[in-house]
LUMSEGU-203152 format. One record per residue (C-alpha): residue in one letter; x, y, z. Coordinates in pm, 1 decimal. Layout:
<rs>
{'A',{X,Y,Z}}
...
</rs>
This chain:
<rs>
{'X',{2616.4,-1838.0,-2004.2}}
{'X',{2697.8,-1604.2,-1724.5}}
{'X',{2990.8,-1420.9,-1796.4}}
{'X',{3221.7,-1163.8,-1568.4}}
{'X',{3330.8,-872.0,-1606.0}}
{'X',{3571.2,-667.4,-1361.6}}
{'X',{3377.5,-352.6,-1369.7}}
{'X',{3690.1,-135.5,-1380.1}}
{'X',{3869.2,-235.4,-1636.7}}
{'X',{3587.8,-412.3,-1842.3}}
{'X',{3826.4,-732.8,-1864.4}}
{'X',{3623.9,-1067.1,-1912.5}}
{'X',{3708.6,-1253.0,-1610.2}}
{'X',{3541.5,-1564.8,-1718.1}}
{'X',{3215.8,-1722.3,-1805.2}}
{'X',{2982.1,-2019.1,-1630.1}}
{'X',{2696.9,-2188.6,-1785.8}}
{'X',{2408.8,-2161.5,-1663.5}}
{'X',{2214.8,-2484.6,-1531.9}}
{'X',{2006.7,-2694.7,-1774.5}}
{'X',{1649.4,-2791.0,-1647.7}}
{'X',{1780.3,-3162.0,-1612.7}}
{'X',{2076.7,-3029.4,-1412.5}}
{'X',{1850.9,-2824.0,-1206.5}}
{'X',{1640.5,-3119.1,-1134.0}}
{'X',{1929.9,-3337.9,-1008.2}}
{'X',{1963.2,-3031.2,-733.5}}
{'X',{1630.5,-3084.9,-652.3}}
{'X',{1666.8,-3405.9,-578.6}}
{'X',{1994.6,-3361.0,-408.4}}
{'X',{1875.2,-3150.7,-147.5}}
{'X',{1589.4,-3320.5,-51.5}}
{'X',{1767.8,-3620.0,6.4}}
{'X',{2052.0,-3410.2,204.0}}
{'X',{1763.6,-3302.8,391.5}}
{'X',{1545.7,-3585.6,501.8}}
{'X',{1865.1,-3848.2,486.5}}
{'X',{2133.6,-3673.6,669.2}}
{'X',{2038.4,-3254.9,764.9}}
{'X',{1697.2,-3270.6,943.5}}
{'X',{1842.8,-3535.9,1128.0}}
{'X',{2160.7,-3414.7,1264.0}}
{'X',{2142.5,-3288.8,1661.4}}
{'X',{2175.9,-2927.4,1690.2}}
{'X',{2528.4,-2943.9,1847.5}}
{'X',{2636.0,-3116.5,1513.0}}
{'X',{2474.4,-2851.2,1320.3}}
{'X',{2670.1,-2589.8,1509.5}}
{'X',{3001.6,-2672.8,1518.7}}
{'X',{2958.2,-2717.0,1104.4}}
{'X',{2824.5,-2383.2,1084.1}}
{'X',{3161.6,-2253.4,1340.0}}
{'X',{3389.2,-2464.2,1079.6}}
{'X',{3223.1,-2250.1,811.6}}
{'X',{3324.1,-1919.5,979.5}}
{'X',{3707.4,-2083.9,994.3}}
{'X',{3705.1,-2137.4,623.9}}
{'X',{3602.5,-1817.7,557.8}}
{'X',{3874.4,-1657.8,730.2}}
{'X',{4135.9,-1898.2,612.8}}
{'X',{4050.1,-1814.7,268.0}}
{'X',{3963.2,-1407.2,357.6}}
{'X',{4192.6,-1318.3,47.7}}
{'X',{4136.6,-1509.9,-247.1}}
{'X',{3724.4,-1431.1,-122.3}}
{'X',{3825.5,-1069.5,-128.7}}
{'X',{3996.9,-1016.4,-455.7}}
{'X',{3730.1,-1241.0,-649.1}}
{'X',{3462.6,-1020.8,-465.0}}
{'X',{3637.6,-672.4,-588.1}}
{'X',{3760.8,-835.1,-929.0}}
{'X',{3393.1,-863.0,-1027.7}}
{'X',{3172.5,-604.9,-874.0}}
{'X',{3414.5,-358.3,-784.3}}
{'X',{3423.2,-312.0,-409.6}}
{'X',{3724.9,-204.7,-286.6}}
{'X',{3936.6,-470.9,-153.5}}
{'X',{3906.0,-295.7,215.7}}
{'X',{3584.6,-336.2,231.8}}
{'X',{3573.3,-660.6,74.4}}
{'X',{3796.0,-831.1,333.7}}
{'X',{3516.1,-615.1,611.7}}
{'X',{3274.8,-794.1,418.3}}
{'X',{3393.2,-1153.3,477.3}}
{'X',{3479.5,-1080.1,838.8}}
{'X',{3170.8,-992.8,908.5}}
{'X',{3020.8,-1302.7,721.4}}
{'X',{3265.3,-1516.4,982.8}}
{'X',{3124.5,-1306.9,1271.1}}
{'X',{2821.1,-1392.5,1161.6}}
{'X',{2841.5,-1783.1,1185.1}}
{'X',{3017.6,-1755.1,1510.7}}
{'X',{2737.6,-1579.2,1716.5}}
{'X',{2420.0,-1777.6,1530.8}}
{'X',{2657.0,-2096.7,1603.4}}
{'X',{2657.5,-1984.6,1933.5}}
{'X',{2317.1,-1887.5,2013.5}}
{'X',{2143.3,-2135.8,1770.7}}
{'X',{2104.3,-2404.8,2037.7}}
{'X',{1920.0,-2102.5,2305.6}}
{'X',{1693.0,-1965.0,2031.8}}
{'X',{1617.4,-2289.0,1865.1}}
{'X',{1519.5,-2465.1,2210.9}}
{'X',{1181.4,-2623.2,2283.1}}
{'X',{975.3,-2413.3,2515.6}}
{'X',{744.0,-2529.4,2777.9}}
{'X',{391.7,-2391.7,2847.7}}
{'X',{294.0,-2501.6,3154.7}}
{'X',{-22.1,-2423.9,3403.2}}
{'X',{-315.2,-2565.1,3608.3}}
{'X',{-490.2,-2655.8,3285.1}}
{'X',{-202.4,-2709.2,3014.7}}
{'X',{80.5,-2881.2,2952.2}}
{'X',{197.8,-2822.1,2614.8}}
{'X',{551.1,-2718.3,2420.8}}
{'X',{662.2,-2507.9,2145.2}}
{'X',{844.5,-2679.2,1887.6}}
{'X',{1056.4,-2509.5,1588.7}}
{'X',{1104.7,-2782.0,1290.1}}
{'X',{1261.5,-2707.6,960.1}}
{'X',{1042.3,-2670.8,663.0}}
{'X',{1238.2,-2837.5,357.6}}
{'X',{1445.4,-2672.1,122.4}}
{'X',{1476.9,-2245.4,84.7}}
{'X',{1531.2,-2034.8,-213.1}}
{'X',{1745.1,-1699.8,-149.2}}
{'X',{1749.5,-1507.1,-453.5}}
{'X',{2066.5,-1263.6,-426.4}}
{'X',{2195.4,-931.3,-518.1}}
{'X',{2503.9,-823.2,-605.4}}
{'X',{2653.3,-593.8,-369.4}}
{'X',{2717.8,-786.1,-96.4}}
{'X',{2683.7,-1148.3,-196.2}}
{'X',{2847.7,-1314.2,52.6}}
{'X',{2732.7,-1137.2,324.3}}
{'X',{2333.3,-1140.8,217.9}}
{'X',{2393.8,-1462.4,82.5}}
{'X',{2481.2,-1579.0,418.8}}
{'X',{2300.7,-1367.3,614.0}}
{'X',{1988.4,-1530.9,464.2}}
{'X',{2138.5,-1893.3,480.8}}
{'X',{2282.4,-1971.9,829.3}}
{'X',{2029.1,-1901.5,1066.6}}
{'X',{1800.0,-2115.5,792.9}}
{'X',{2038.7,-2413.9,804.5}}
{'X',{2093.2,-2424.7,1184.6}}
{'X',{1736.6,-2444.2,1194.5}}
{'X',{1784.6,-2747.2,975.9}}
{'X',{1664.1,-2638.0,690.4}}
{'X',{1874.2,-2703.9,358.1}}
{'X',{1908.8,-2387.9,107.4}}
{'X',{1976.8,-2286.0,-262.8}}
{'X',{2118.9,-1934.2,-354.9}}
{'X',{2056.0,-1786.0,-659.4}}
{'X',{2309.3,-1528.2,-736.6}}
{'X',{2290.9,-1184.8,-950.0}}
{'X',{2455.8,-1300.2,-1275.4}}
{'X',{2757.3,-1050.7,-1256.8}}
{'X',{2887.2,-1197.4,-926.5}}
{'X',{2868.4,-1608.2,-1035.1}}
{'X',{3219.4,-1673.3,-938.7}}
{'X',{3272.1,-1518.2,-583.8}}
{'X',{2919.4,-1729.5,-551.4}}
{'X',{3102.7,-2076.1,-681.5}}
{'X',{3406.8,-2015.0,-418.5}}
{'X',{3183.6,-1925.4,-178.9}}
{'X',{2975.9,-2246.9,-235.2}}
{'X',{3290.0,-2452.8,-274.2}}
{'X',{3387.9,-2356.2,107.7}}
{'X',{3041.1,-2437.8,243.0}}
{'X',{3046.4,-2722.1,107.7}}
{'X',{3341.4,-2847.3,273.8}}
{'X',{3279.0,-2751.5,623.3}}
{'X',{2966.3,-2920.8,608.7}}
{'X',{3115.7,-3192.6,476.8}}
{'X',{2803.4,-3344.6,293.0}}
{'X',{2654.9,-3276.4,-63.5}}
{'X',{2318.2,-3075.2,-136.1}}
{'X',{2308.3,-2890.1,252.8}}
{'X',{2436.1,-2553.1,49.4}}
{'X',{2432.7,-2520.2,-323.9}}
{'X',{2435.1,-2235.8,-556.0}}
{'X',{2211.6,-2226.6,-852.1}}
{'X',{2314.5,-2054.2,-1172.9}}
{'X',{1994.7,-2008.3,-1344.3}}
{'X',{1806.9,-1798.0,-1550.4}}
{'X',{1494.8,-1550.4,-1476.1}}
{'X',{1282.6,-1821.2,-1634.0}}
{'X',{1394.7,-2152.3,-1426.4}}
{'X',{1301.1,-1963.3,-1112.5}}
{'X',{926.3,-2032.2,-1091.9}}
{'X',{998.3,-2384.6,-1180.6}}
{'X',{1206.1,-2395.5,-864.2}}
{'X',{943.1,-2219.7,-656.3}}
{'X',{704.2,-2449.4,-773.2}}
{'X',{887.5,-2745.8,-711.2}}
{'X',{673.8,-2934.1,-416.8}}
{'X',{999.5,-2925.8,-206.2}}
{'X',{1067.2,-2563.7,-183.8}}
{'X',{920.5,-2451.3,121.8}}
{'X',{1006.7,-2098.3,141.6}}
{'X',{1196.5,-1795.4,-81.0}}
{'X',{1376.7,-1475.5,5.0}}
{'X',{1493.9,-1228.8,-219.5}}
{'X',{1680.1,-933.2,-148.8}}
{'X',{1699.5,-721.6,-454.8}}
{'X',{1467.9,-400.3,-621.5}}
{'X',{1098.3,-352.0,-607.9}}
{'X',{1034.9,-487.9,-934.8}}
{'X',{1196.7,-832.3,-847.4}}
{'X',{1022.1,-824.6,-482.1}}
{'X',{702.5,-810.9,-645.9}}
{'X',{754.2,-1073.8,-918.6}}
{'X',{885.1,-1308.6,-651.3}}
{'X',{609.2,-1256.5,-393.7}}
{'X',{372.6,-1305.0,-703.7}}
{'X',{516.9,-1620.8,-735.3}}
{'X',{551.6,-1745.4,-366.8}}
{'X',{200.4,-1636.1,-335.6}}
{'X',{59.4,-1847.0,-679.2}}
{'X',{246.6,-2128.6,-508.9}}
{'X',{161.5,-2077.0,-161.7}}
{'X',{503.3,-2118.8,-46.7}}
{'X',{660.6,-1835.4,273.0}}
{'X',{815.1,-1576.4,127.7}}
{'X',{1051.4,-1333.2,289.6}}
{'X',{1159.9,-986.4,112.1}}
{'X',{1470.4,-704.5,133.3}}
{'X',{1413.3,-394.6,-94.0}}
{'X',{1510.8,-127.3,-167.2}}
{'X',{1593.9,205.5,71.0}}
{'X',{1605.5,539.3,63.5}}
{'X',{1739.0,605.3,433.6}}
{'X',{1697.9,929.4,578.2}}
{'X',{2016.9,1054.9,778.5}}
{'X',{1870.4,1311.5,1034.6}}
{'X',{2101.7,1568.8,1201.0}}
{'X',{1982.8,1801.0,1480.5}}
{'X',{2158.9,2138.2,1560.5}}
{'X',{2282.4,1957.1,1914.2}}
{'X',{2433.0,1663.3,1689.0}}
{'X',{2829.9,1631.1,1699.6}}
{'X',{2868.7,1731.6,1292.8}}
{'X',{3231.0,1627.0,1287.0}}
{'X',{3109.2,1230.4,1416.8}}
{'X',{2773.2,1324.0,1177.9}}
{'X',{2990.3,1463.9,899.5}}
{'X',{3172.9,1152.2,892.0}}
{'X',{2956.1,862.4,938.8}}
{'X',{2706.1,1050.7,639.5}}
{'X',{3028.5,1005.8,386.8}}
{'X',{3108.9,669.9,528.1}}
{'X',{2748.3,537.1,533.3}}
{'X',{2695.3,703.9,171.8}}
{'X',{2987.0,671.4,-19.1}}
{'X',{3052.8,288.3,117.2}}
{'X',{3085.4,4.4,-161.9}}
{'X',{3055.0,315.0,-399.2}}
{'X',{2740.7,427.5,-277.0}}
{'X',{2583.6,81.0,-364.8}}
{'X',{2372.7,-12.6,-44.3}}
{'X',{2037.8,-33.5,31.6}}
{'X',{2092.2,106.4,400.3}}
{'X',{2302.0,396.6,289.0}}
{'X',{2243.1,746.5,427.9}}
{'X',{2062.2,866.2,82.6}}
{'X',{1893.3,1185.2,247.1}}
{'X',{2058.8,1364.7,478.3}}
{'X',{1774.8,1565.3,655.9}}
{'X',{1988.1,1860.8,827.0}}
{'X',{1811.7,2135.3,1053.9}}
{'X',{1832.2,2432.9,935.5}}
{'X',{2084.1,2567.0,1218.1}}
{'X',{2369.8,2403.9,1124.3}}
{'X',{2265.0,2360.8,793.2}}
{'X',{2583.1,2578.3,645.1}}
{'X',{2847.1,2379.4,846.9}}
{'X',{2749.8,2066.6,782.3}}
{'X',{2760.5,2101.7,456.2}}
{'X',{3064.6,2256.1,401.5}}
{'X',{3247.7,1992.5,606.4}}
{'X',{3031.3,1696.8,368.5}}
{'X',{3153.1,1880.1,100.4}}
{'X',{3471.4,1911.3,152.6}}
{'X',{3500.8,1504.9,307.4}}
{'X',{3312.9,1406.1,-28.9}}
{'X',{3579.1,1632.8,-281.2}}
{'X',{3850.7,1452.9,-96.5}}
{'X',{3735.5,1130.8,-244.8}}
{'X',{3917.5,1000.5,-602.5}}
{'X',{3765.1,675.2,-790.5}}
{'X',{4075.9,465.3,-777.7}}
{'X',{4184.5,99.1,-858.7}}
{'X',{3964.7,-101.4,-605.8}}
{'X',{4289.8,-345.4,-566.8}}
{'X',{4442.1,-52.2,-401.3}}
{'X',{4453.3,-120.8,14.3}}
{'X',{4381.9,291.3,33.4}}
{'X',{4113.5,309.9,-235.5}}
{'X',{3757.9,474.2,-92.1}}
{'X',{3597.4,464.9,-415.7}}
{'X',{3612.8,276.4,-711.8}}
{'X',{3328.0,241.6,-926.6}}
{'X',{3034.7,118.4,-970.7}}
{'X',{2930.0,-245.4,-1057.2}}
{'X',{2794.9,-248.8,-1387.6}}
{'X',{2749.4,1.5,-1719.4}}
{'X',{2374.8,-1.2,-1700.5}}
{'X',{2414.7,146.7,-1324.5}}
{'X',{2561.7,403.2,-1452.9}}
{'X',{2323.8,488.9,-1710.0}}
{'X',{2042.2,438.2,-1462.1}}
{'X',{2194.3,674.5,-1179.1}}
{'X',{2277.3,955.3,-1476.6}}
{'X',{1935.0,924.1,-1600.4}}
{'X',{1821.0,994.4,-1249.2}}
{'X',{2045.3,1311.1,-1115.6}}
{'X',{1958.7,1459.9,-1492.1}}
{'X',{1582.7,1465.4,-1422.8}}
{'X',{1652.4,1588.4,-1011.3}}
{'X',{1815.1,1848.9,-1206.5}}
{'X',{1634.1,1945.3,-1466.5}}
{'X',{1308.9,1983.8,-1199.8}}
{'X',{1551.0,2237.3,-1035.6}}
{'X',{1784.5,2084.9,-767.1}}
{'X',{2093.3,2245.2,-733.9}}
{'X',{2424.9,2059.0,-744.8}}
{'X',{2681.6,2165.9,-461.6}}
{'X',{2918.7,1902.9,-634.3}}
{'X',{2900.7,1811.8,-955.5}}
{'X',{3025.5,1439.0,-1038.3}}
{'X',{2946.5,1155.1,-1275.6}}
{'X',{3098.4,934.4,-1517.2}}
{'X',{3442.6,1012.7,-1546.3}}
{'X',{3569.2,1063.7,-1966.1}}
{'X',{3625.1,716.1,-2101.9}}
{'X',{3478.6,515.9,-1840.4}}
{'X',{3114.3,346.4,-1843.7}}
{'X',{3139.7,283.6,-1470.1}}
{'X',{3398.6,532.9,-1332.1}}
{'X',{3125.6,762.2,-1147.7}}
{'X',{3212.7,1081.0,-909.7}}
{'X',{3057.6,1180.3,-650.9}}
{'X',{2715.3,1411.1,-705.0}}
{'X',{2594.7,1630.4,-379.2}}
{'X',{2282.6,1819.9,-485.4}}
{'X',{2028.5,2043.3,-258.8}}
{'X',{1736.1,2238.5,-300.5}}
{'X',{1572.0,1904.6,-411.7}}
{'X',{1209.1,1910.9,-547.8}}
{'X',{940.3,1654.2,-385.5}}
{'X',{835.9,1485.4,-720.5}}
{'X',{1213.3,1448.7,-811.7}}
{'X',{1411.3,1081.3,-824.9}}
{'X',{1658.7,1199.7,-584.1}}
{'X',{1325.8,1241.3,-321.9}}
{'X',{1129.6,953.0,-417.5}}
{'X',{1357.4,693.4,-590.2}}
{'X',{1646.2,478.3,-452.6}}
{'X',{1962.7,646.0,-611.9}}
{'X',{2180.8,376.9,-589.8}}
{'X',{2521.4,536.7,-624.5}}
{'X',{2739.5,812.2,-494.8}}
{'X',{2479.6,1074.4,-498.4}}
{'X',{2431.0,1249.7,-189.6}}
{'X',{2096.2,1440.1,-125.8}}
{'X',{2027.1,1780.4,125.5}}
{'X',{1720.2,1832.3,263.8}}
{'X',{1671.5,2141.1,501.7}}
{'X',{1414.7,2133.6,816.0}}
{'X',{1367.2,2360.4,1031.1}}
{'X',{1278.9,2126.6,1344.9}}
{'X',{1197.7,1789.3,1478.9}}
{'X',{805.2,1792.7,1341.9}}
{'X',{983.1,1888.8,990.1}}
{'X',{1243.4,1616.9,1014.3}}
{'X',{983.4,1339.8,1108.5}}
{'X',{713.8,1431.5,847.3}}
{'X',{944.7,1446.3,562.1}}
{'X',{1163.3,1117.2,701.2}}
{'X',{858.2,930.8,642.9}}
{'X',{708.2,1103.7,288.6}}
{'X',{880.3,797.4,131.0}}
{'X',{692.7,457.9,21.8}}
{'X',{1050.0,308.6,196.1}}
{'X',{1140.3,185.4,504.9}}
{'X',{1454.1,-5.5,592.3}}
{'X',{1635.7,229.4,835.6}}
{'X',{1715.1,560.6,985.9}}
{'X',{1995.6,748.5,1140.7}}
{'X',{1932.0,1016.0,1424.8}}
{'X',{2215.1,1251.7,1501.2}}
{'X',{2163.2,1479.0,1876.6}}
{'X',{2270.5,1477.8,2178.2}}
{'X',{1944.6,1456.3,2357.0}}
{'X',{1875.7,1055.7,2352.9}}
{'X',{1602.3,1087.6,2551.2}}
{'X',{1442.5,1292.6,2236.7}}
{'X',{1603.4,1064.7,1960.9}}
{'X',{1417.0,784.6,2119.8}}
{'X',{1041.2,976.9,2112.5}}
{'X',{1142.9,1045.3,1721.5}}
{'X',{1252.1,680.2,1625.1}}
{'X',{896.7,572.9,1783.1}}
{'X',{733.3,810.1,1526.3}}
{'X',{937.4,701.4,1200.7}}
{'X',{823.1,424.5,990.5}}
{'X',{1125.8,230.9,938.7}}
{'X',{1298.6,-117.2,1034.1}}
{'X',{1567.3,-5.8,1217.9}}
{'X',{1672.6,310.5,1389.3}}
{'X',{2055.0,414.2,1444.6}}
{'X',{2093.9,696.7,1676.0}}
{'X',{2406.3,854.5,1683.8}}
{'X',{2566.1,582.7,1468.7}}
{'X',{2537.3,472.9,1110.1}}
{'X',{2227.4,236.1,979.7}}
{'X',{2393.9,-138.6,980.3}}
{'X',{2273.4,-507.4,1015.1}}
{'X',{2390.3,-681.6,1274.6}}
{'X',{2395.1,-1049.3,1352.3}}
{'X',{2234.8,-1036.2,1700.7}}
{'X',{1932.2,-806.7,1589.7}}
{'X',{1684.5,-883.1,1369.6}}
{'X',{1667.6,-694.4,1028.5}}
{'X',{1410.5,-600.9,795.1}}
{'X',{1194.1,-287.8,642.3}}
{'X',{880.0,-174.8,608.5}}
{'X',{650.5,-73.3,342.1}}
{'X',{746.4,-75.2,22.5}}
{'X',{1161.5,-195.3,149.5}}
{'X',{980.7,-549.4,215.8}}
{'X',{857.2,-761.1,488.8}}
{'X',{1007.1,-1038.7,741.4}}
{'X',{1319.2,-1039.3,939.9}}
{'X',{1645.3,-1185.4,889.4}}
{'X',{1940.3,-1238.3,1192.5}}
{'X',{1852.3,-1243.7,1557.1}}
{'X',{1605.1,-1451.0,1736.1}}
{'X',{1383.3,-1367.3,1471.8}}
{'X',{1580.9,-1476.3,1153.3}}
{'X',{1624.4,-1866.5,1328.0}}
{'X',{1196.9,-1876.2,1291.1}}
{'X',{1112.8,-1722.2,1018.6}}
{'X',{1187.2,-2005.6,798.0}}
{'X',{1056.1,-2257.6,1059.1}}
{'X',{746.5,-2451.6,1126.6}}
{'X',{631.1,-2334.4,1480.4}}
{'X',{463.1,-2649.0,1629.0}}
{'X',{278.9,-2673.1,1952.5}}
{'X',{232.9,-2992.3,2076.0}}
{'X',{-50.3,-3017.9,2362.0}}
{'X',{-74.2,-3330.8,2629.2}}
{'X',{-345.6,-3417.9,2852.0}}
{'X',{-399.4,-3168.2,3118.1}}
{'X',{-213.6,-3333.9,3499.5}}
{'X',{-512.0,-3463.5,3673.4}}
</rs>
């Protein structure tokens, strides 16, 4: 039984059962004949203009998606309604380029006459998180499905019923049973589901630990495997930098869904030269912050998703601290509350601490001075992650030469780290492997066939 909980008030919203083996094995079967009966079949056009009736729904129903999404994880309902829009933007461009990027291409010379083919492999597994579980549930899913594949989403336990409505919606734009279904299972039905001879392919965007048990499994099965981990971004600002832009996209990009985002600005790497001001305007940006109902149109900050978060991100400033970082704001759970949490901003940071080598996933911000460029670079990339960076100066010319030399996914210069539906997405290292969104997230779960013909004579 999964059950919910709204985080801030620790109110049972309601419970779901999870699916027996029998149950899951009618899915099984569901899909695959949604798949080879009706899905792999359909034209690409017909595809589309489902996946553009999807994007409709979602907006027609932003609301009701919204409060269920802050009811049970705690995001305030701001950025919950952001979240959906952005899921809707999301449909409309892959609806719109899907036919383009999906589009047989013709090699052609003296000696060859040949095309490139993209066909759909089967059925997907997306195993989700809970922070933004439409978006990354989606994210993962549409360019799969235009591509004519048919998917299942797992998702995290806490968030089953913003997964059901979600589901629900899908299911009625694309007006047929088994294209789009979620899965509430436990830990131990998912190798059974990798196994199964149908599943093609399984991403997961989660922790480490889960990334590796998954890619264990895809691997024992041979079946593609696609995975989003963690981050510990590094937010790098330069003494030519505009710190009031900086000052504020570092709280946005930190403090956002309650610090609970594996592209947030976790270091900020400041030169030395401006290292006073910038943090006295951070500071003073991050004081201004209050954990408040996450109902509340005005609310920043909330809390965060689950108890054991908390105890995880306490357990992790405590030892930073105790190997002698210095806090410039002290925060934490607030009396009473197991998920209340303010703001922490801590400096003087030791290397073998958890605030430089783990994920902190929570509003914890972390200072790191550098005197120059070299500095900033070398100490950007003395981290096993490697989702994304953010480069703050007024030289682009420069900002460019660095983002060549940092080991990361994605570089954001002068802007905040974000996914976005026309670029592809991804990390490096120990943050995962494979792209989602742009050209590249319509092939990665796709069987790239070349088809030769006899050379013209």
């Amino acid at each position: 039984m999964f059950e919910s909980v709204n985080p801030y008030t620790g109110e049972l919203l309601g419970s779901e059962p999870a699916l027996t083996d029998h149950q899951l094995s009618k899915r099984l079967d569901l899909a695959q004949s949604a798949f080879l009966g009706f899905w792999k079949l359909l034209p690409i056009e017909d595809r589309v203009w489902r996946v553009s009736r999807m994007a409709d729904s979602l907006l027609a129903n932003r609301e009701d998606l919204a409060r269920e999404l802050t009811l049970e994880m705690g995001k305030p309902i701001s950025q919950a309604r952001a979240e959906i829009d952005k899921c809707a933007r999301l449909c409309r461009h892959a609806a719109s380029v899907a036919d383009e990027q999906l589009a047989p291409r013709a090699v052609h010379d003296e000696n060859l006459r040949a095309s490139v083919n993209h066909r759909p492999l089967g059925g997907l597994l997306g195993i989700m998180p809970w922070n933004f579980p439409y978006w990354q549930s989606l994210r993962f899913a549409i360019p799969a499905m235009l591509a004519g594949n048919v998917v299942f989403v797992k998702p995290a336990p806490n968030v089953t019923r913003s997964a059901m409505r979600l589901s629900r919606l899908l299911e009625e734009a694309i007006g047929e049973p088994g294209v789009f279904q979620t899965l509430l299972i436990d830990h131990s039905q998912i190798e059974s589901v990798i196994a199964h001879p149908f599943i093609a392919g399984v991403s997961l965007t989660g922790s480490e630990r889960a990334g590796s048990a998954v890619a264990a499994l895809a691997g024992k099965h041979l079946k593609k495997c696609l995975l989003e981990l963690g981050g510990s971004d590094a937010f790098i600002v330069f003494e030519d930098a505009d710190l009031e832009e900086a000052t504020q996209a570092a709280l946005t990009s930190r403090m956002g869904n309650n610090g609970q985002t594996c592209i947030a600005a976790k270091r900020l790497i400041v030169q030395e030269s401006v290292l006073s001001r910038f943090t006295d305007a951070f500071l003073s940006a991050v004081s201004s912050l209050q954990c408040e109902d996450p109902l509340s149109n005005h609310a920043r900050l909330s809390c965060l998703a689950r108890p054991d978060l908390s105890d995880a991100l306490t357990r992790q400033v405590s030892a930073t601290l105790a190997l002698g970082a210095r806090p410039l704001l002290s925060g934490g759970l607030m009396p009473g509350s197991e998920t209340r949490f303010m703001p922490w901003v801590l400096t003087d940071i030791p290397p073998a601490s958890p605030a430089a080598t783990e994920e902190l996933f929570g509003p914890v911000a972390s200072i790191f001075a550098v005197p120059d460029a070299e500095a900033a670079i070398t100490l950007t990339n003395a981290t096993r992650f490697g989702l994304g960076t953010s480069i703050w100066t007024s030289d682009l010319d420069r900002a460019v030469n660095i983002a060549s030399q940092i080991e990361a996914g994605t570089i954001a210069i002068n802007q905040m780290v974000a996914s976005d539906p026309r670029l592809p997405f991804g990390g490096v290292k120990h943050s995962g492997f494979g792209r989602e969104l742009g050209p590249e997230g319509f092939l990665e779960f796709s069987n790239i066939q070349s088809i030769t013909l006899p050379s013209p004579t």
